[in-house]
C-alpha positions in Angstrom: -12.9 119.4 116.1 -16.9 118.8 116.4 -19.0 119.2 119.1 -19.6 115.4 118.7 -15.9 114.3 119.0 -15.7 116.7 122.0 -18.8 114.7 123.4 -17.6 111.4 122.4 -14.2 112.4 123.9 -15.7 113.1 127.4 -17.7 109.6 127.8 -14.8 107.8 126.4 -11.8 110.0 128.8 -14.5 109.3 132.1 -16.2 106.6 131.5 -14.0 103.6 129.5 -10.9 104.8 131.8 -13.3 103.8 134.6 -14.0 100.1 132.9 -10.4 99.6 132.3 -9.4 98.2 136.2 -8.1 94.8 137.6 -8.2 92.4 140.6 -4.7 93.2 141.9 -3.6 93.3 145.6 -4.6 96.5 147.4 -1.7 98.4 149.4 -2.5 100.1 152.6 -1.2 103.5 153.3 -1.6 105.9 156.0 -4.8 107.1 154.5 -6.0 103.7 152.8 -7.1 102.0 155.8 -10.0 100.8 154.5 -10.5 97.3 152.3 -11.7 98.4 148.9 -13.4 95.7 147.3 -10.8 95.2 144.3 -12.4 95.0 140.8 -13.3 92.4 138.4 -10.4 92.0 135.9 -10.0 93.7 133.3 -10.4 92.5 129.6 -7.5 93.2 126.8 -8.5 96.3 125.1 -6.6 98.4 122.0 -5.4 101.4 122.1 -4.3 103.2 119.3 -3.5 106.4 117.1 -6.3 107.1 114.3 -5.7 110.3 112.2 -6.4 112.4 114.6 -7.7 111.0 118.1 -6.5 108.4 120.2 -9.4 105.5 120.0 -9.5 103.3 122.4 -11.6 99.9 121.5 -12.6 101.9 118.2 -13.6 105.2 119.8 -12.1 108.5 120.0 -10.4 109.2 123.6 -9.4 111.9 124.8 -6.6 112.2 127.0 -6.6 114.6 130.3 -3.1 113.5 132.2 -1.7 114.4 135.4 1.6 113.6 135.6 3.5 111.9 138.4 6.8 110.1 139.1 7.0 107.3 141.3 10.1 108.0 142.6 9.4 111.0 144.2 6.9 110.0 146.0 7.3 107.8 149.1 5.3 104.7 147.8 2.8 104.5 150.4 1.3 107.4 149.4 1.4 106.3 146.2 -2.5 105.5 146.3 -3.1 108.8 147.6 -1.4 110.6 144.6 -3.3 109.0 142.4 -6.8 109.4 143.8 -6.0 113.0 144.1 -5.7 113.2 139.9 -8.5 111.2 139.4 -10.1 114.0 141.7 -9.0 116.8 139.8 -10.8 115.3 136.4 -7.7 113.4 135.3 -8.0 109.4 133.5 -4.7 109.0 132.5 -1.5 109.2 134.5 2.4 109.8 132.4 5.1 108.4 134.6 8.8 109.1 134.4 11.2 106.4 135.1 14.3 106.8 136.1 16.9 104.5 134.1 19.7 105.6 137.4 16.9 104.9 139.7 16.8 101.3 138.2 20.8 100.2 137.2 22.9 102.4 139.6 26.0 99.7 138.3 26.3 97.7 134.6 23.8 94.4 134.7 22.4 95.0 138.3 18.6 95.9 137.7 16.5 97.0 141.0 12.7 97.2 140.1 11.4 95.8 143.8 12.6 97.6 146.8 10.7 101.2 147.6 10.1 103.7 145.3 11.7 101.5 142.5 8.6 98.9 141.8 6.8 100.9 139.3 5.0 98.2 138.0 3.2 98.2 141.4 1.9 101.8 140.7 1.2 101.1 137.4 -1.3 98.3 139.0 -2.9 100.6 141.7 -3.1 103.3 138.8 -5.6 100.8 137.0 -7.2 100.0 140.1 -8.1 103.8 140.6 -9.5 103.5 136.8 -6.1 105.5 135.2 -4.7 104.9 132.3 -0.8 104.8 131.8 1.5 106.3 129.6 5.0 105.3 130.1 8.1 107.5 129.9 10.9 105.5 130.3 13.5 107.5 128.4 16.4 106.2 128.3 16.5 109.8 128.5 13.8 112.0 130.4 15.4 115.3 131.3 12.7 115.9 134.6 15.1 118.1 136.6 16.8 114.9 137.9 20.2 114.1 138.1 22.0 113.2 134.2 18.0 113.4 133.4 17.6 109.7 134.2 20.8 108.6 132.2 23.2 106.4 134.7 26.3 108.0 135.9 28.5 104.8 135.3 28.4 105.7 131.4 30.8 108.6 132.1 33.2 106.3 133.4 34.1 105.7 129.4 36.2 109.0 128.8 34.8 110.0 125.5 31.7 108.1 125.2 28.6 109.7 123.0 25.0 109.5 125.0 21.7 109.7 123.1 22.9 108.7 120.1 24.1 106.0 118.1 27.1 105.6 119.8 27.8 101.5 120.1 28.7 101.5 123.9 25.7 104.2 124.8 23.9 101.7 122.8 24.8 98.3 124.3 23.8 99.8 127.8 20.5 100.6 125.7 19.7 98.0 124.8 19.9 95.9 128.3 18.3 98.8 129.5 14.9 98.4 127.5 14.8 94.4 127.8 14.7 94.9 131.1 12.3 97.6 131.2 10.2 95.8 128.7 10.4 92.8 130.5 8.5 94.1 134.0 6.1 96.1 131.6 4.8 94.6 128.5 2.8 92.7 130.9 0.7 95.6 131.8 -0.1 96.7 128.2 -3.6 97.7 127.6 -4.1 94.8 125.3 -2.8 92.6 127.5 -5.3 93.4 130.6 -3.6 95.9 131.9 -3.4 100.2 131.5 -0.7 101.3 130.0 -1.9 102.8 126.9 1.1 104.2 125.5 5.0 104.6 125.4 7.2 107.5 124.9 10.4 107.3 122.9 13.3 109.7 124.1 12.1 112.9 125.2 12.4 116.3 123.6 15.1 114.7 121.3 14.8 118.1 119.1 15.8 120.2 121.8 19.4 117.7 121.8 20.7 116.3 118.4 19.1 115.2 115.2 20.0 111.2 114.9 16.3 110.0 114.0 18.1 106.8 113.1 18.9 106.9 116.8 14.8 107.3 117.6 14.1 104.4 115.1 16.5 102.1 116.9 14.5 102.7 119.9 11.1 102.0 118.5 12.9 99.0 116.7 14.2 97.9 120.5 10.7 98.2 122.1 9.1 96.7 119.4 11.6 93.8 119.5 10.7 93.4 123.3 7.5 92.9 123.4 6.2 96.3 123.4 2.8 96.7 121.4 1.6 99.8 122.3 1.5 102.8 120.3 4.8 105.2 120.5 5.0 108.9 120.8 7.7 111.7 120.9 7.6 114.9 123.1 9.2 117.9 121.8 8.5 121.8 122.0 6.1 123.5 118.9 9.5 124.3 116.8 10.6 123.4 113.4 13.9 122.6 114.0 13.0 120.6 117.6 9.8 118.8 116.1 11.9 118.0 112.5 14.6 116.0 114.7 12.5 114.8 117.7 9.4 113.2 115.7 9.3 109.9 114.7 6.9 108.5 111.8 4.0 106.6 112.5 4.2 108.3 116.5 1.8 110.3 118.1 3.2 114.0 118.2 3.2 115.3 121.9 4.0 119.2 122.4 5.8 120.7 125.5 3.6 122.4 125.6 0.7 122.7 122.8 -0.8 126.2 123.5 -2.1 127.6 120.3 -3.3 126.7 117.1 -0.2 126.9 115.5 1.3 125.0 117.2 -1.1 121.2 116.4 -0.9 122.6 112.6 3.0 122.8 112.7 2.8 119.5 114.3 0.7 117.9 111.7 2.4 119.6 109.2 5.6 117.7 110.3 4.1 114.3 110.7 1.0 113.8 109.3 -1.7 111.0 110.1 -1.2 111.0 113.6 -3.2 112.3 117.0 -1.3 115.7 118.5 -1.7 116.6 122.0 -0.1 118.8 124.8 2.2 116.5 126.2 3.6 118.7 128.8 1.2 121.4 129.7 2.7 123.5 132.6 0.7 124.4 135.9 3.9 125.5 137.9 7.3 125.5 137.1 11.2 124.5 138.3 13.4 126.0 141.5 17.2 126.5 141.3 19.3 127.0 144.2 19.6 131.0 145.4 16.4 132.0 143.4 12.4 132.8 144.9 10.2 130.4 144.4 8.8 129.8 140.7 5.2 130.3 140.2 3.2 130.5 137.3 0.0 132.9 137.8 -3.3 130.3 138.2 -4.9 132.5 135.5 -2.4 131.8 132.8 -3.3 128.3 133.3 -6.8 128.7 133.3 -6.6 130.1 130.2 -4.2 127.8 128.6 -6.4 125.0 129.7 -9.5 126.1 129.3 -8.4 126.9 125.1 -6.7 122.9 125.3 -10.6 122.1 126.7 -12.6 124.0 124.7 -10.9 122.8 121.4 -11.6 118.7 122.2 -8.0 118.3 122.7 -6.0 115.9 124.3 -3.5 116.9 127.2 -1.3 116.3 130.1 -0.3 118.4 132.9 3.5 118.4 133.6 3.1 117.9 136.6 0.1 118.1 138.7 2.4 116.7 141.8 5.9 117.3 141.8 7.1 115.5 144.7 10.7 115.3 146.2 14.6 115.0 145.0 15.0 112.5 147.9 18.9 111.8 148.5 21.2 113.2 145.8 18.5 113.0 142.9 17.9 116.9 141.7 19.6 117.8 138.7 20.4 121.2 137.0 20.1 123.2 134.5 23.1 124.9 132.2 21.6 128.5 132.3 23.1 131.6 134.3 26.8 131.4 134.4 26.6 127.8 133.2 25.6 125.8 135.9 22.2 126.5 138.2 21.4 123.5 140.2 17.9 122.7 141.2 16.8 122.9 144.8 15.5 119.7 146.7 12.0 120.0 146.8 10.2 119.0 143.3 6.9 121.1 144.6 6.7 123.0 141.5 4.0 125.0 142.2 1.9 121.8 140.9 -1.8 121.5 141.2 -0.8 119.2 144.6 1.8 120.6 146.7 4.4 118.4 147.8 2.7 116.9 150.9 0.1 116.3 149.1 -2.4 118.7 149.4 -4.7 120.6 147.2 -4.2 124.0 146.1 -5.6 126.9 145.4 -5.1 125.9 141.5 -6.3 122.2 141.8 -9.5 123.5 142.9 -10.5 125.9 140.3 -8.7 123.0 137.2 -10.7 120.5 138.8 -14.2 123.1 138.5 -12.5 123.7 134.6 -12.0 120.1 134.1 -15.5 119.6 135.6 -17.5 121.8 133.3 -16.0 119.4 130.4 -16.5 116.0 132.2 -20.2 115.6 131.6 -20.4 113.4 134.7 -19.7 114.2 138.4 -15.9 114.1 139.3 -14.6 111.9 142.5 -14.7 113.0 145.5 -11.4 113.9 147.0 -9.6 111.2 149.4 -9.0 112.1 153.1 -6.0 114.4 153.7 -2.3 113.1 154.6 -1.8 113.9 158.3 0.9 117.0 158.9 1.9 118.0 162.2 4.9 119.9 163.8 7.8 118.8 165.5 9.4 120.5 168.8 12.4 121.9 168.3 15.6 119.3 169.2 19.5 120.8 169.9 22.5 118.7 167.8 25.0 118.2 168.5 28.7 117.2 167.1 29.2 114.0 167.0 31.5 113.0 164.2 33.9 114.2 161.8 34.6 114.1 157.8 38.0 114.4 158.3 39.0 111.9 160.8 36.4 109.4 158.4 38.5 109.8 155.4 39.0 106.3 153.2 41.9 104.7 152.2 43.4 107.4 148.9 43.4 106.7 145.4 46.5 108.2 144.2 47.5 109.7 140.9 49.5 112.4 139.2 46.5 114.6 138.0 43.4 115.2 140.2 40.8 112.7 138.7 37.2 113.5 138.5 33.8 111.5 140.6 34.1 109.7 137.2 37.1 108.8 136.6 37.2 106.3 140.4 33.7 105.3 139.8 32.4 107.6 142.6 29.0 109.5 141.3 27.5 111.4 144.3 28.8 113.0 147.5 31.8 114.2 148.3 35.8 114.2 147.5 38.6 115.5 149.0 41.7 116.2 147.3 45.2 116.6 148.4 48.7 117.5 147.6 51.4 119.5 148.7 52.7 122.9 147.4 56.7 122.0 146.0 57.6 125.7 144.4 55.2 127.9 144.3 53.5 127.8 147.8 51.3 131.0 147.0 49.3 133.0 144.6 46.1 132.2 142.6 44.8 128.9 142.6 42.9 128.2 139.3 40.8 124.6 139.6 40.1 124.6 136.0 36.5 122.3 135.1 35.8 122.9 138.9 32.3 120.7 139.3 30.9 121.8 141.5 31.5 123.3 144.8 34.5 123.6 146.6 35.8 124.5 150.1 40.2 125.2 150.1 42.2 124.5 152.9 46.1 125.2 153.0 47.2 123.5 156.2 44.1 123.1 158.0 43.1 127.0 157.7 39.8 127.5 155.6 41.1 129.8 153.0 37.8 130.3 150.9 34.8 128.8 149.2 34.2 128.4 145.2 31.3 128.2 143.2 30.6 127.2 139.9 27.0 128.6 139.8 28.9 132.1 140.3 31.5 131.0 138.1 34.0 131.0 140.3 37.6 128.5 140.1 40.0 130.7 141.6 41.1 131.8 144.9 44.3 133.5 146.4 46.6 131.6 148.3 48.7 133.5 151.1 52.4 133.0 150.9 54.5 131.6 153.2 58.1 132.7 153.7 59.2 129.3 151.4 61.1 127.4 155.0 59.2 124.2 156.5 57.8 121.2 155.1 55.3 122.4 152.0 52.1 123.2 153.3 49.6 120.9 152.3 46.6 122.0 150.2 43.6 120.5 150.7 40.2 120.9 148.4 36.7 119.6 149.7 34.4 119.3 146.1 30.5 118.6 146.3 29.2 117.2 143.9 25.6 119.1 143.4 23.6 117.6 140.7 23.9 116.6 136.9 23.1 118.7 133.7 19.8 117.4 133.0 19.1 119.2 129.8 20.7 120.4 126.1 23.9 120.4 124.5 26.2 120.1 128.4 24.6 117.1 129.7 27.6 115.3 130.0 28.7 116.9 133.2 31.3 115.0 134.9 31.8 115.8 138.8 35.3 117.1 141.1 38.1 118.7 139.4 37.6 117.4 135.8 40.7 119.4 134.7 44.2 120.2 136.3 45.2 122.2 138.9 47.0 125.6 138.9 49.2 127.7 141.3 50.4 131.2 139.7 51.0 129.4 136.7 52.6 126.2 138.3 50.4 122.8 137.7 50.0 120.9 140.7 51.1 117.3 140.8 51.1 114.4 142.5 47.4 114.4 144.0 46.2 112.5 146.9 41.9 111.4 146.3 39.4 110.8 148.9 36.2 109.7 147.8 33.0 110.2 150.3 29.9 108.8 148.8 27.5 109.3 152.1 25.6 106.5 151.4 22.5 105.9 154.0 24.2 102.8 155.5 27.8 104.1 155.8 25.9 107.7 157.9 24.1 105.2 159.6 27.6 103.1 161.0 29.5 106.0 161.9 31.3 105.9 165.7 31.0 108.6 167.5 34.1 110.8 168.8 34.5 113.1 171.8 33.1 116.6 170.9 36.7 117.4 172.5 38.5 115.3 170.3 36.5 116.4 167.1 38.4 118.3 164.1 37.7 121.6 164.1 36.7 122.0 160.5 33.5 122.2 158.8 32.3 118.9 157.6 31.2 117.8 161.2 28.2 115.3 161.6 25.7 117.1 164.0 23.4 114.2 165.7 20.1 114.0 167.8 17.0 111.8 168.6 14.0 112.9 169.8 10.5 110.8 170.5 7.4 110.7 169.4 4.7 109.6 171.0 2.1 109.1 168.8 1.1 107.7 165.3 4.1 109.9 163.1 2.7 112.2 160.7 4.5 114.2 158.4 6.1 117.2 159.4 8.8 120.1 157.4 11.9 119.4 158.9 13.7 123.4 159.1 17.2 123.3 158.7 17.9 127.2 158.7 20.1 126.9 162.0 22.5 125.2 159.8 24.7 126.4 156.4 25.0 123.7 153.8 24.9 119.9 153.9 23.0 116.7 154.1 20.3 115.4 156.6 19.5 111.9 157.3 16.5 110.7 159.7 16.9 107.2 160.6 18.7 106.4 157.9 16.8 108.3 155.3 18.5 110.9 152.9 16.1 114.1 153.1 18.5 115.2 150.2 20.6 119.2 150.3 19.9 122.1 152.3 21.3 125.2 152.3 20.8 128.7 153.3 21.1 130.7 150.4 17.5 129.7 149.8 14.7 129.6 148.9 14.5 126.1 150.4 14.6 125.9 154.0 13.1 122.9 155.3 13.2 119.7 153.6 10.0 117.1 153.4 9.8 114.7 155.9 7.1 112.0 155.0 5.8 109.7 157.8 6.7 106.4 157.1 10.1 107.2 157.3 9.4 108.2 161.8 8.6 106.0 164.0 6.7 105.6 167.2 9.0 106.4 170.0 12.8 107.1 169.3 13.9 108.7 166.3 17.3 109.4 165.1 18.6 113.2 163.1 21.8 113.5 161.6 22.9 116.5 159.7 26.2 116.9 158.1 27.3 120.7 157.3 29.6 121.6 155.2 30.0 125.2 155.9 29.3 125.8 160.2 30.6 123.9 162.9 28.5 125.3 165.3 25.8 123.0 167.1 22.1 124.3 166.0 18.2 123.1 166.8 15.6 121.6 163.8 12.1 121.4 164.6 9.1 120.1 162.6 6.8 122.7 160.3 3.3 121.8 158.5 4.5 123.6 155.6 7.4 124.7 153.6 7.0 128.2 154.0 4.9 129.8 156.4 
């Protein structure tokens, strides 16, 4: 690279994304109470891949990303986000969608309510003067749940995903008319700023149908879809052989040495090669310390990605949240490690919000490079603390059981069309009424009753599907076994994505299979928390799975707070109405992100539902994670 690319590169990445806005309706958010006056609008532009630079309207660009996903972040902060990138030197913004996010059922598409209408942040992100890249998948990995895929293809037993299979494919296909439909709109050379659109997403790291990948392209193309493509893959032979695409820009996760770009060119010539997913922080499972990746390390990586001319994006500079039942997992350890609720990340911008440490000395890196002043950070999201508020019981799982589905064999979430939550399942011991237990393809946590007595908890992130029974003396009616599964999240990445939920095998009892099963799904959904009646505290079943209930007021504007749950064991917690998404005390997490515009002024409503205590406990509001 010349110093005069490296020159042109920093007028064209802060100065053309700045031209590139439109007259589109403001949206006010807590810290946007001020009228902008909106910008003139904008004029078709091209942007496409020259040998080795993006150009946009002829001349090189070069792209400095910070990555962010809509549906993480409550979307009236969604502004806020965005003029925090643009603060930390950033003019183009890569944004995951979530196909699950979109078409929870066959046909029924939601881009509109909340967090869903991303063609609303694509619109503010040209108003802040952002470009777009677009990740829609269908498969996106991002430490959510089936990475992005939609649970309702596991219904079909033996169906293929990410590959040419005809029924994968046919959900494909209505999957990016739809998605092509909302966006082709917003293409750069249609007025608007997405720039560029990603097909599949580290492909290498999975299979190697690159007829698959072509069909894709083929699809966007055939919807509209004008932009110019690129691949993401990591800096490997095999991975960048199967995961390229001819013709597509070649992005690295991450790009970090010379090598690298050269293996990358060598692969697939005549096309731009940048860092795709350059990595500022890092992923949290359940039961492990907070990740963190040393600021140094990335200075250094960034400052070689700078100091070469080359194009980059960092994944991410804000995390955000795994709101609800949303965090995936990862097949590592003893094959299953599921990630925790908070998508912080140790990014640039914690998960409130706020700068760090490490997005003040990128933005002084970025800076030095920029050749023009940077924006001024916006004002801060308001944080406050909560007093602390006793729970107590109010309802119970097991006196809120559904009708049963009934079958021979325990089925799995699957298998009913259940996908998240809960199920119980129930049979009674004939023969053998003691010994090991064995739940073989246990998915993924369970909690064994036999006759109302809490025998034992399993794990699969220990490995664990087996548990003694005690033996009775063989008189009475057969005790009646009784298994409570949660469902944590989906594989999200390599070779075990398909990862069904409940018992996905059959049952076991020294040797005996058990038959003649009794299913209870529990989905939780917001609406059906929300309903529940209330019973006596008296009257309540002793077991875990109790509902624990509070309000409390507030009596000014709500700010957000860190809502501590370490009172409690394991569960769920819901404020009016809202899933916070999983707690539990094994760590790290603690307290769970509580954003503002989901309290209210005046009375407010906590339910938590643990799985594992059944005594009453307090939750209070922090101003950060951890102390």
């Amino acid at each position: 690279m010349t110093n005069r690319h490296s020159i042109v590169r920093r007028v064209a990445g802060f100065a053309l994304a700045m031209a590139c806005t439109a007259a589109l309706p403001l949206v006010a958010t807590p810290v946007d109470a001020a009228t902008q006056a909106a910008a003139p609008p904008a004029k078709p532009s091209r942007f496409a891949l020259g040998r080795d630079d993006f150009l946009l309207d002829g001349q090189p660009y070069r792209v400095i990303g910070c990555e962010l996903h809509p549906a993480r972040i409550p979307p009236e902060y969604w502004r806020h986000r965005l003029r925090m990138v643009r603060a930390m030197g950033c003019n183009t913004v890569p944004i995951y969608m979530f196909w699950n996010h979109h078409e929870a059922e066959p046909g029924k598409f939601d881009f509109r309510s909340g967090s869903r209408n991303i063609a609303q942040f694509v619109r503010l992100a040209q108003q802040e003067g952002l470009l777009v890249l677009l990740r829609p998948g269908p498969y996106v990995c991002a430490e959510w749940d089936f990475g992005g895929l939609p649970p309702y293809l596991l219904r079909t037993p033996d169906i293929g995903v990410r590959g040419m299979d005809p029924r994968y494919m046919k959900a494909v296909e209505r999957y990016v008319a739809a998605v092509a439909a909302e966006f082709a709109p917003l293409q750069i050379d249609r007025g608007g700023p997405i720039a560029m659109l990603q097909i599949e997403n580290e492909y290498g790291s999975y299979a190697n149908d690159r007829a698959y990948l072509a069909r894709l392209a083929a699809l966007w193309r055939r919807h509209g879809i004008t932009v110019p493509f690129y691949t993401a893959d990591g800096p490997s032979v095999s991975m960048l052989s199967a995961g390229t695409l001819p013709g597509a820009a070649v992005g690295l996760d991450s790009g970090s040495e010379d090598a690298h770009f050269e293996l990358a060119r060598k692969i697939n010539p005549g096309v731009p090669v940048f860092s795709s997913e350059t990595y500022p922080g890092w992923l949290t499972h359940w039961g492990e310390k907070w990740a963190q990746v040393p600021v140094d390390e990335v200075l250094k990586e960034v400052g070689y990605l700078l100091d070469g001319g080359r194009s980059f994006s960092f994944y991410v500079a804000h995390g955000g949240t795994n709101f609800g039942f949303t965090a995936g997992a990862n097949s590592g350890g003893k094959g299953y490690e599921p990630d925790v609720t908070s998508y912080d990340y140790d990014a640039p911008i914690d998960e409130q919000g706020r700068p760090t440490p490490k997005f003040f000395k990128l933005r002084e890196l970025i800076g030095r490079h920029a050749g023009q002043p940077l924006p001024e950070l916006p004002p801060p999201v308001p944080v406050t603390t909560l007093p602390p508020v006793k729970l107590e019981p109010y309802a119970s799982l097991w006196q809120r059981l559904p009708k049963p589905v009934r079958s021979a064999h325990p089925k799995s979430f699957d298998a009913l069309g259940h996908e998240q939550g809960l199920m119980l399942y129930r049979t009674r011991l004939a023969g053998a009424r003691g010994g090991k237990l064995v739940l073989n393809g246990l998915h993924d946590l369970a909690s064994v009753y036999l006759d109302g007595r809490l025998i034992g908890h399993l794990d699969r992130r220990l490995g664990e599907n087996s548990i003694e029974l005690p033996a009775g003396d063989g008189s009475g009616e057969p005790p009646l076994l009784e298994v409570m599964v949660e469902a944590m999240g989906r594989i999200n990445f390599a070779d075990r994505l398909i990862d069904r939920k409940g018992i996905t095998g059959h049952v076991t009892l020294a040797g005996m299979t058990l038959m003649n099963w009794e299913m209870f799904p529990l989905a939780l959904k917001e609406d059906w928390v929300r309903k529940l009646p209330a019973t006596p505290e008296a009257a309540l079943d002793p077991r875990p799975g109790r509902f624990f209930r509070a309000h409390f007021d507030i009596g000014r504007e709500p700010a957000d707070t860190f809502l501590d749950l370490s009172a409690f064991g394991k569960g769920m917690v819901w404020v009016n109405g809202h899933n916070l998404g999983r707690y539990w005390n094994i760590g790290p997490q603690q307290r769970l992100y509580l954003p503002a515009p989901w309290l209210r002024r005046g009375r407010n409503e906590v339910v938590v539902l643990d799985l594992r205590e059944t005594a009453s406990g307090a939750v209070a509001g922090f101003e950060r994670m951890n102390d």
